[in-house]
C-alpha positions in Angstrom: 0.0 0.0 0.0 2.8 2.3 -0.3 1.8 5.7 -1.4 -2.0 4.5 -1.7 -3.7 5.2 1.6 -3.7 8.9 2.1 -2.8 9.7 -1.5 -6.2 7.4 -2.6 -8.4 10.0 -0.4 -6.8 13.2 -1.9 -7.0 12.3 -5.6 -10.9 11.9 -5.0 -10.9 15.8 -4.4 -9.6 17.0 -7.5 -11.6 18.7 -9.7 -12.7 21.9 -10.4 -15.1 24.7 -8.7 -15.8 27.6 -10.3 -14.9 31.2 -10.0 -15.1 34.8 -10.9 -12.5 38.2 -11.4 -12.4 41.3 -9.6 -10.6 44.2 -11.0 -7.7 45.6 -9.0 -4.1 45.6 -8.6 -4.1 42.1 -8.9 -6.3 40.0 -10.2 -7.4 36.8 -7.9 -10.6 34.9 -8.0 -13.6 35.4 -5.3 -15.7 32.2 -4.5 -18.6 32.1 -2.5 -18.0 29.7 -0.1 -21.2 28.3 1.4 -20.1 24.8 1.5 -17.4 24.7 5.1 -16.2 26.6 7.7 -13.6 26.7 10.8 -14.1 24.1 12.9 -15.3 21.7 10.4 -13.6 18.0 10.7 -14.2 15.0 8.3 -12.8 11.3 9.6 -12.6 8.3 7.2 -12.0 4.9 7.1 -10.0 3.4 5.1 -10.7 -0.3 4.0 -8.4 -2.8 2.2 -10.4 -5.7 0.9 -11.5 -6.4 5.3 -9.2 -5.1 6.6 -9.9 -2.2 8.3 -6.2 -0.5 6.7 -6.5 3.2 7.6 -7.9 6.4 9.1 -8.0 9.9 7.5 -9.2 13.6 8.8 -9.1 16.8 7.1 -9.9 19.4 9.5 -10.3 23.2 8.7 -8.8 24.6 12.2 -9.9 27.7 13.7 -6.4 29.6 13.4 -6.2 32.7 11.2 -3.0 33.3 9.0 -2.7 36.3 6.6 -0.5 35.7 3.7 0.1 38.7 1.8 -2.4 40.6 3.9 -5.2 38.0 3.3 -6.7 36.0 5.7 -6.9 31.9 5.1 -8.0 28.9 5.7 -5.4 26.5 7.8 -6.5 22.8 7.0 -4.9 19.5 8.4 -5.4 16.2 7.0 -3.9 13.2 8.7 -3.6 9.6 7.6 -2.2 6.8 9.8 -2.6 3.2 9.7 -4.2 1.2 12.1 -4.1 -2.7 14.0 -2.3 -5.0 11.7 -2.0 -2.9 9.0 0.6 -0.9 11.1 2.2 -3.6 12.1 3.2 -4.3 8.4 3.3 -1.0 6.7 3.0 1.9 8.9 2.2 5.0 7.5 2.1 8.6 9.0 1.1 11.1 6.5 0.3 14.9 7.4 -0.8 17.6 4.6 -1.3 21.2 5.5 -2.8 24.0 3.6 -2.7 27.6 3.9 -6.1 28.6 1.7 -7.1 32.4 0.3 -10.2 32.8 2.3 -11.7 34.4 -0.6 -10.2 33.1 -4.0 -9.4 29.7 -2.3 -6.0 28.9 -3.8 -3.1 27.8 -1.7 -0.6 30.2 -0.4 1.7 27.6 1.5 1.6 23.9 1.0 3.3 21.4 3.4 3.5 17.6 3.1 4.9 15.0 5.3 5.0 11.9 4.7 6.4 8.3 6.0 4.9 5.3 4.6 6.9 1.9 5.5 10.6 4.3 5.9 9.4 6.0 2.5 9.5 9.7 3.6 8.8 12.9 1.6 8.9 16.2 2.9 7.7 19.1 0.5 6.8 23.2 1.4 5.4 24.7 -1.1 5.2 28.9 -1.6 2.5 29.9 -3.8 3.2 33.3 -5.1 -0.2 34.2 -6.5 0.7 37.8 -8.0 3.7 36.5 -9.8 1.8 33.2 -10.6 4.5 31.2 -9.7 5.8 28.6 -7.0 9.0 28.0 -4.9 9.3 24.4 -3.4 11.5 23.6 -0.7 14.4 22.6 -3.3 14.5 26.2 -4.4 12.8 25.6 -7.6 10.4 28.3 -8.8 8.0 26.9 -11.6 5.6 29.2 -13.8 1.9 28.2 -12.4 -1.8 29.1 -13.5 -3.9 31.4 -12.1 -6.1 28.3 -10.4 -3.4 26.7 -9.6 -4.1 24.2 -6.5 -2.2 21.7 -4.2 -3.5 18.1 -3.5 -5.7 19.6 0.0 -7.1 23.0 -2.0 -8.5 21.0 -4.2 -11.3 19.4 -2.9 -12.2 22.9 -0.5 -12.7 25.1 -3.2 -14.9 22.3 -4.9 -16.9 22.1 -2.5 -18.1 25.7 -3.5 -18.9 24.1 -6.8 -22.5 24.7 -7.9 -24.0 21.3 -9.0 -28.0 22.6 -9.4 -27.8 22.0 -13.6 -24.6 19.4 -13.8 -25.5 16.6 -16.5 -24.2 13.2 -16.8 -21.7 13.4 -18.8 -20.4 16.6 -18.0 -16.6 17.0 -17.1 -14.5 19.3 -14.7 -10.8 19.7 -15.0 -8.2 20.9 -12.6 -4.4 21.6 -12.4 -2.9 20.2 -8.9 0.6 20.8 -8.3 2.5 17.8 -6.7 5.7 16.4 -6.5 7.2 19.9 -8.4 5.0 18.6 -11.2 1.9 19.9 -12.9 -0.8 17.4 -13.1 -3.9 17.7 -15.0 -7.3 15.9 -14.1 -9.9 15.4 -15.9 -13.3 14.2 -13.5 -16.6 13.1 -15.3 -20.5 13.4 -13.4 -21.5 9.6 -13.4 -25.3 10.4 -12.0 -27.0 10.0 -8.5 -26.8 7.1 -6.3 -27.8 6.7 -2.7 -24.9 5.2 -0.4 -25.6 3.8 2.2 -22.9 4.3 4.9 -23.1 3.9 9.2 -24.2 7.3 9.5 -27.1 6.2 7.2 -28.1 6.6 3.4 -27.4 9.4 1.8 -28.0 10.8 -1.3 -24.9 11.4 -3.5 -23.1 12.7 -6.9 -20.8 10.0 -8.5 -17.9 11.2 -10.0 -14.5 9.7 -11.8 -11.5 10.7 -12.1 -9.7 9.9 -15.7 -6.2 8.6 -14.2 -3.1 7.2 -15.9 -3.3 3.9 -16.1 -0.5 1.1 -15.6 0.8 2.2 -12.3 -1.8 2.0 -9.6 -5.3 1.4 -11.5 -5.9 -1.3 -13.8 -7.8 1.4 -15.6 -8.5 4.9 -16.0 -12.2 4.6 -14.5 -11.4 2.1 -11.6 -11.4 5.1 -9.1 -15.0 6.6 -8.1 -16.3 8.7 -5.4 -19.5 9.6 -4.3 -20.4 13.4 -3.3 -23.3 14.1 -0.8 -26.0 15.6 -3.0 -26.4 18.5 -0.6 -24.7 22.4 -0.3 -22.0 20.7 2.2 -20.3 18.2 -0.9 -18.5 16.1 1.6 -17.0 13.2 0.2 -19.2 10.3 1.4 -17.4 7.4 0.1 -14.8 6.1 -2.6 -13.6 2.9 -4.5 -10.8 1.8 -5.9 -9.5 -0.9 -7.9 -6.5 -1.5 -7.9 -3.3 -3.7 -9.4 -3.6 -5.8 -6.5 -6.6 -5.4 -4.6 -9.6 -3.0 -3.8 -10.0 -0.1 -1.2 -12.5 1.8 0.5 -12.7 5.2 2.1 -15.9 5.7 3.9 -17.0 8.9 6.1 -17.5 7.6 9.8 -17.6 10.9 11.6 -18.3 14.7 11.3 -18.4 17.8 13.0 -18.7 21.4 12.9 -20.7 21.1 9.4 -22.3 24.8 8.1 -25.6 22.6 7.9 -26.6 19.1 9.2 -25.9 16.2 6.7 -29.2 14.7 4.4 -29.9 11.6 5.0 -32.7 9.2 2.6 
């Protein structure tokens, strides 16, 4: 499972909310964000055939942090393994992300991560009025204005308006990771109602196009289910993979902007 566990549950979030421009000095998006707040915290399981392989949070703490004179969003997501699982493979993953409170791009981007003695520590400095990014190898790259990082992702697509979405329809999104660029393409599936411990719920299907040959026997085997509601938290995901299957399922919430629809 090296690289898979917490890397599985952050691919899910990547695709695309949308925004609009404000004239000024500089230019950065503004989103209405109606969909989390401070003090919001999301915990997942996360299964590997049955065994019970993982848990995940991604919490939006309550500190406030001005980068550049603009206040953000500080979120945390944390994945460790759990009973035998760690035991075999441990893994200790922490993401952080430093979020524009109004145009919801990164501004800082940490990553540490040790998975089995595999470690990778990463700080990315978003420079949103030059449009560029210094990683912690002092390499500056040339990014897009919607640039995002691998936790941004998902929180400004939460703020994505799904009212007149079609099946069929598809969302893209740059993510910058591993002082690479990469492009993903997601495509709306249709409505299905999941049923999880905290009940059934009704959700958006989504799927991520992926390159194949590594992980995912294909480029569809990945697919996530969105809660059909204005809060978009990721319900639950699966994943086939080259050896095996795995499940990330919501378990436990808190601090929501409104309570979670149940069927």
């Amino acid at each position: 499972m090296k690289k898979i566990s917490f890397f599985i549950l952050i691919m899910i979030f990547e695709f695309l909310g949308t925004s609009f421009k404000v004239q000024g000095k500089y230019d950065l998006p503004i989103i209405k964000n109606k969909a989390f707040q401070r003090g919001e915290k999301l915990t997942y399981n996360l299964h590997y055939g049955f065994i019970d392989a993982a848990t995940a949070t991604l919490s939006v703490t309550n500190e406030k942090v001005k980068f550049s004179n603009r206040e953000t969003y500080h979120v945390v997501g944390v994945g460790k393994t759990n009973g035998i699982t760690d035991w075999i493979f441990k893994v200790r993953d922490r993401y952080e992300s430093y979020i524009d409170e109004k145009a919801l791009v990164p501004w800082l981007f940490t990553r540490r991560v040790n998975e089995g003695g595999y470690i990778i520590n990463q700080d990315y400095i978003f420079k949103r009025f030059e449009n560029k990014v210094k990683t912690e190898k002092n390499n500056t790259y040339h990014i897009s204005d919607n640039m995002q990082d691998m936790i941004s992702a998902f929180y400004q697509a939460r703020t994505f308006d799904f009212s007149e979405i079609k099946i069929g329809d598809e969302f893209s999104i740059d993510c910058f990771m591993d002082e690479e660029v990469f492009p993903v393409k997601i495509i709306f599936k249709g409505y299905e109602n999941i049923k999880i411990k905290l009940g059934k719920i009704r959700c958006m299907k989504f799927i991520p196009l992926l390159q194949t040959g590594r992980v995912f026997k294909k480029e569809d085997d990945l697919s996530f289910f969105i809660s059909d509601d204005k809060n978009h938290v990721l319900i639950k995901a699966k994943a086939d993979i080259l050896f095996g299957a795995i499940e990330v399922e919501l378990i436990e919430h808190q601090g929501l902007i409104r309570p979670l629809k149940t069927v």
